[in-house]
C-alpha positions in Angstrom: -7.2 -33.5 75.4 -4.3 -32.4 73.2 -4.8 -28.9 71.4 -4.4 -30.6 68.3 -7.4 -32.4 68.7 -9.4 -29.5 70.4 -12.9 -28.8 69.1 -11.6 -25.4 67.9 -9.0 -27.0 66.1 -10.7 -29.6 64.5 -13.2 -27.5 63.1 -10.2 -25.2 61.8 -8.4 -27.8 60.1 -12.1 -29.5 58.5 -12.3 -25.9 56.9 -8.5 -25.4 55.6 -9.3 -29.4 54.2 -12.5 -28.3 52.8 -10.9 -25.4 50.8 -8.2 -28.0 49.6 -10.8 -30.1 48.4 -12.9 -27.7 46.0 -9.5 -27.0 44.9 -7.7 -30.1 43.3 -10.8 -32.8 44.8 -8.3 -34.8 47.4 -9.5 -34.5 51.1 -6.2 -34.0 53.2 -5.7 -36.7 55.8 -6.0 -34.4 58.6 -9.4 -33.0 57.9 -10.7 -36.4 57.1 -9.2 -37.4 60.9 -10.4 -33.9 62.3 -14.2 -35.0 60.6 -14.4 -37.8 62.5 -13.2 -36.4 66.1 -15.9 -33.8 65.9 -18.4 -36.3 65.1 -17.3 -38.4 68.1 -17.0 -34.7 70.4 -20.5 -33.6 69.2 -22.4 -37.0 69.0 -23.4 -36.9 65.3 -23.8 -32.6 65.1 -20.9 -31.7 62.9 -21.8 -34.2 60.5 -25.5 -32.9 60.4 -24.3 -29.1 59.9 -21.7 -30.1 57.0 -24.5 -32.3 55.4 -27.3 -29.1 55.5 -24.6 -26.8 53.8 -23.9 -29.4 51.3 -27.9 -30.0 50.4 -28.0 -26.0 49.7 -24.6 -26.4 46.9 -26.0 -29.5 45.3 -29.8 -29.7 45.8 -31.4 -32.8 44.3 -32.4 -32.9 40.9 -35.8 -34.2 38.9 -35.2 -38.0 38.0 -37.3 -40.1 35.9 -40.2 -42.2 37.7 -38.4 -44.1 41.2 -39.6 -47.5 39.7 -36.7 -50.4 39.3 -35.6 -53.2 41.4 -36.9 -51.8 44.8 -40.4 -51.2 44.0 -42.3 -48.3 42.3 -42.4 -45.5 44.3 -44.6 -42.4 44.4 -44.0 -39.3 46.0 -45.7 -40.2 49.3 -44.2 -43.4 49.5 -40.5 -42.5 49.0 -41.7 -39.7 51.6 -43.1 -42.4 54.3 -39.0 -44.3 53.1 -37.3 -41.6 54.0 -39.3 -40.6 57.4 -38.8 -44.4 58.1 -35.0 -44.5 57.7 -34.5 -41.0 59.3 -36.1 -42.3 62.6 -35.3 -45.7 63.0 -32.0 -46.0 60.1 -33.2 -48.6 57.9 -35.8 -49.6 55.7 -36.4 -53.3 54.4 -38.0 -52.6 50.8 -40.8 -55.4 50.1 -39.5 -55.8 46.3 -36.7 -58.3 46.0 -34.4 -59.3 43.3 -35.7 -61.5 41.3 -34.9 -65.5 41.5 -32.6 -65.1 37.4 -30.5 -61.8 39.1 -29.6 -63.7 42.1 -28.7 -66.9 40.1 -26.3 -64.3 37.7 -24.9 -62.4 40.3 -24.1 -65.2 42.3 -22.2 -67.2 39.1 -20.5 -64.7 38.6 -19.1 -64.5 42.4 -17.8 -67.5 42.0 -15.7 -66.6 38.8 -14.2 -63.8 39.5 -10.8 -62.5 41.6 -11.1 -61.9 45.0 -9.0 -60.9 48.3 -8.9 -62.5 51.2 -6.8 -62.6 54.1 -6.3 -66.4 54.7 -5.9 -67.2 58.5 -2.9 -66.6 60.1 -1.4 -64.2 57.3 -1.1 -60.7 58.4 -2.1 -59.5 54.7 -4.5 -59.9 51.9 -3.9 -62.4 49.8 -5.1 -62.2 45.7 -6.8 -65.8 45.0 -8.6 -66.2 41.0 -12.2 -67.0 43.0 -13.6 -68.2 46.2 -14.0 -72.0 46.4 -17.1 -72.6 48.6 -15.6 -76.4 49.5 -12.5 -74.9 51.0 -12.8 -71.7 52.2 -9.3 -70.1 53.7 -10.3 -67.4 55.3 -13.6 -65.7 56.5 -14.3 -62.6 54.1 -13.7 -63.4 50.4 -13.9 -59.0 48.6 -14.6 -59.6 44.6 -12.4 -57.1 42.7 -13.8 -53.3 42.3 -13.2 -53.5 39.0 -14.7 -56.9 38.0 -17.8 -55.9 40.3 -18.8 -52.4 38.4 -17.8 -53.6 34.9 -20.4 -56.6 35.8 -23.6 -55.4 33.4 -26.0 -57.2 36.2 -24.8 -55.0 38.6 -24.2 -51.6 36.1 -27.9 -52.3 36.0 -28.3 -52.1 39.7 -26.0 -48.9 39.9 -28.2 -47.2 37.4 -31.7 -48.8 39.0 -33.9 -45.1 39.4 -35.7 -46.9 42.3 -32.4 -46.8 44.1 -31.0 -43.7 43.4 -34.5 -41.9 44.1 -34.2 -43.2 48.1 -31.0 -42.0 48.0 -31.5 -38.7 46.5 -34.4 -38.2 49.0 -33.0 -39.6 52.5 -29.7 -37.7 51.5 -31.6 -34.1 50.1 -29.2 -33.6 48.3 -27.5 -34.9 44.9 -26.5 -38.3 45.4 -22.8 -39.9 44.1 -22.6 -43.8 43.7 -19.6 -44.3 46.2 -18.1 -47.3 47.4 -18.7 -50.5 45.8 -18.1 -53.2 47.1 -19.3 -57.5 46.7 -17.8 -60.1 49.4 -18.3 -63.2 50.6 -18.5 -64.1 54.0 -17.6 -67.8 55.7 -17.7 -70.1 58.8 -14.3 -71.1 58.3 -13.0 -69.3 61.5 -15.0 -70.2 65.2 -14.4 -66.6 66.4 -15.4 -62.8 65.2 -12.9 -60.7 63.1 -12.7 -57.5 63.4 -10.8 -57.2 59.9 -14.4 -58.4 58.3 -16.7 -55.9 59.8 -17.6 -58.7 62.1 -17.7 -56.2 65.6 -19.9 -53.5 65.9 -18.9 -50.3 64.8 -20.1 -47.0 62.7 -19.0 -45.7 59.4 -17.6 -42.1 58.8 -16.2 -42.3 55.2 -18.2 -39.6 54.0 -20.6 -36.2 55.4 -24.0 -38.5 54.8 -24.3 -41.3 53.1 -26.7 -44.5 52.6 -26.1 -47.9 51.7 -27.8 -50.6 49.9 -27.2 -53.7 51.0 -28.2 -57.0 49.0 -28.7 -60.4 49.7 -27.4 -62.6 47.1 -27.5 -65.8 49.5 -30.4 -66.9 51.8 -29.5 -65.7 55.2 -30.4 -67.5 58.3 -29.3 -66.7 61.9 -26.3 -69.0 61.1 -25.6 -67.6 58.1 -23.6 -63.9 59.5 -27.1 -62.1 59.2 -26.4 -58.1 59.2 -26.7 -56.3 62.6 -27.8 -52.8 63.0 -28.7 -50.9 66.3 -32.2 -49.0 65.7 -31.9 -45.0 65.9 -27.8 -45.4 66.9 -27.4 -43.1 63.5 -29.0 -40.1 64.7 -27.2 -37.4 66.3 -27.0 -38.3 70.3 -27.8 -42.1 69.5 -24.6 -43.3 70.1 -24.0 -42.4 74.1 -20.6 -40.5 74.8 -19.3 -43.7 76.6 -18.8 -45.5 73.4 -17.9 -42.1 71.3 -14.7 -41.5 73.9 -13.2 -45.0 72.3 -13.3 -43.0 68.7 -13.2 -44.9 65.5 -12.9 -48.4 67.6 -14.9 -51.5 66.9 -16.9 -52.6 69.8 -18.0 -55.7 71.5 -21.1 -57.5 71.9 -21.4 -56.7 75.6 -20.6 -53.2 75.2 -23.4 -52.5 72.8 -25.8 -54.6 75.0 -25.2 -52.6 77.7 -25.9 -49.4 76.0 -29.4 -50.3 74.3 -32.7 -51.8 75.3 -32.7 -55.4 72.9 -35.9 -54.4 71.1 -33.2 -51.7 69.5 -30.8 -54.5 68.3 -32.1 -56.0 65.2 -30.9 -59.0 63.2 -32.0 -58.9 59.3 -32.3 -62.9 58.6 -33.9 -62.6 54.9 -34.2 -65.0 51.6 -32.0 -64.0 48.8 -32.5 -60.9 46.8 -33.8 -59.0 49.9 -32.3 -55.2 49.8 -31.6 -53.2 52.6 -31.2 -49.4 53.0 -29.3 -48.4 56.1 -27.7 -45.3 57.5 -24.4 -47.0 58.6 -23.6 -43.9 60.6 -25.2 -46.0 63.3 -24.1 -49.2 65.0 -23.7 -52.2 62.6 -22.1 -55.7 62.1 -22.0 -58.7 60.0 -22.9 -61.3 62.6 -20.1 -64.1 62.7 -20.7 -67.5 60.1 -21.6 -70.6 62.3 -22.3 -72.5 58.9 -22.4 -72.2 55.1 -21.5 -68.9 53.4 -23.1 -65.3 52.8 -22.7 -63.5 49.2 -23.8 -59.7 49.9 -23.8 -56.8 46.8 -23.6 -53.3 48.5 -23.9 -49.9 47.0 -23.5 -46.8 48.7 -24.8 -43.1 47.4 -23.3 -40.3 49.0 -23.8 -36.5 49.3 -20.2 -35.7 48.6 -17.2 -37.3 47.9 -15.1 -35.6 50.3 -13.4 -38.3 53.4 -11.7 -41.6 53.1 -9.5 -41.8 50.3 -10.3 -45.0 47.8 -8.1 -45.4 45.3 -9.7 -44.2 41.7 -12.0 -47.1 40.4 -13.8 -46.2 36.6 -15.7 -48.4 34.3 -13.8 -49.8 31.8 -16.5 -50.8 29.7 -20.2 -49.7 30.3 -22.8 -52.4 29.2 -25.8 -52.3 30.4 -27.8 -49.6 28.2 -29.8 -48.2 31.6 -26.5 -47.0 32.8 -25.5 -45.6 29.6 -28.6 -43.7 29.9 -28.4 -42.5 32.8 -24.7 -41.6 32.7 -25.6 -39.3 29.7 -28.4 -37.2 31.5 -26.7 -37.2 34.9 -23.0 -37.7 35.0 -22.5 -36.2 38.2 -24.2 -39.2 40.1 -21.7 -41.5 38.3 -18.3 -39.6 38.7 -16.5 -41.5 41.0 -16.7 -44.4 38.1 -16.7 -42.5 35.1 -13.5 -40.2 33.7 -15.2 -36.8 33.5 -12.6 -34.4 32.5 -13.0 -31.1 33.9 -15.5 -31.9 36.4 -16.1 -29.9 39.8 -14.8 -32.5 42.6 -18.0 -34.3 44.3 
């Protein structure tokens, strides 16, 4: 091991980052990297300590009654959530989307832009929609800015269900982050790694959770999400696979890590919602047939990793977000332009 990437030295240059980034709100690229080789040379524990000091500077907040598009939650059952997503790293709410929001979010997915990378083009390419018939290549991402200025999904950003499993699993403020919509296709006969289509974990961010929705029925045919049960707490992915760093993995690599009652396969109808801790093991299983649409949201504790380019609303309406921007901004200020605002 190189000096520069010594424990020691990581840890040194997360700190010098982390000044940086109360200071002007940009995370320098080598803290970001330095994040991410302690969480690979301490199996999850860096991550854990960061995320405990950040739950102390931004403790959650009151919010209004957890009752939206997930369910209706009390205290005791967003408790028995959380306890359920800490120890295993997912939860499958019971609640779906109703039959009408699939049916808009899905029209609009096939209206608006999107990016794909069509086979054998070594970059993205900007097509006006996705044409189901005659799919080019095998992910299809919907503009950032078409998806959150959508008032179907403004609804979903703002859904208090939602944010109240976030605010609890992450005990701390939560901060919409990372929107995303894609479709996913059969057009290619082999996994690509480009589409999230090989195992692998997330580190964009300290702690973090993500919603994922089903906007298309989802079959074991259909690229149903993979996720390795308990791979997200700290130990659960073994050093073997932490020593190839920030590297997707195979099949047979996984496999021979984990027991297969631990690798689960969420085949759901449409509208089904899916909390995960992508800190663990996950894929989107390779299309044998037809298409997946999938809506995912993710709330995290703090802003500070990756680097996304600056996405904000340019219009806001659906009136639950405008609520809900007005009474708590900070859970919105990745999207909205907040001038003078402490960074995330």
């Amino acid at each position: 091991m190189s000096l520069r990437h010594h424990p020691i030295m990581n840890t040194i240059n997360l700190a010098a980052g982390g000044l940086q980034y109360l200071i002007n709100g940009r995370t320098p690229g080598e803290a970001y990297q330095s994040m991410i080789r302690l969480f690979c040379q301490t199996s999850g524990a860096s991550n854990d300590r960061l995320a405990s000091l950040v739950s102390h500077i931004k403790p959650p907040v009151q919010l209004p009654q957890a009752r939206g598009v997930a369910g209706d939650f009390d205290a005791a059952t967003l408790a028995r959530i959380t306890a359920g997503i800490d120890e295993r790293g997912y939860h499958v709410f019971e609640q779906r989307l109703s039959p009408e929001l699939c049916d808009r979010l899905t029209a609009f997915a096939l209206q608006a832009p999107c990016s794909v990378r069509a086979i054998g083009e070594a970059s993205d390419r900007q097509v006006e929609r996705y044409v189901p018939d005659n799919p080019i290549g095998v992910r299809y991402d919907l503009s950032t800015q078409s998806v959150i200025d959508n008032a179907d999904v403004q609804s979903i950003m703002a859904d208090a269900s939602i944010i109240a499993v976030a605010q609890s699993y992450l005990r701390s403020l939560p901060l919409i982050d990372v929107m995303t919509m894609w479709w996913s296709t059969a057009c290619q006969g082999q996994p690509d790694s480009l589409a999230a289509q090989y195992f692998h974990f997330d580190m964009d961010r300290i702690k973090w959770l993500k919603f994922f929705i089903y906007l298309t029925d989802t079959g074991p045919e259909q690229g149903p999400h993979c996720y390795v049960e308990g791979s997200h707490r700290t130990g659960g992915i073994p050093a073997t696979l932490l020593k190839k760093g920030y590297a997707r993995l195979t099949d047979e690599e996984v496999r021979t890590s984990y027991p297969p009652d631990k690798l689960i396969e969420f085949t759901a109808p449409r509208g089904t919602i899916l909390a995960e801790d992508t800190r663990g093991l996950h894929k989107g299983k390779h299309l044998a047939s037809g298409h997946r649409l999938m809506l995912q949201l993710q709330f995290s504790n703090s802003l500070f990793g990756g680097d996304y380019t600056p996405t904000h609303f340019t219009k806001i309406v659906d009136p639950g977000l405008q609520a809900a921007a007005q009474r708590f901004p900070r859970i919105f200020t990745n999207y909205l332009r907040l001038q003078g605002t402490p960074p995330g």
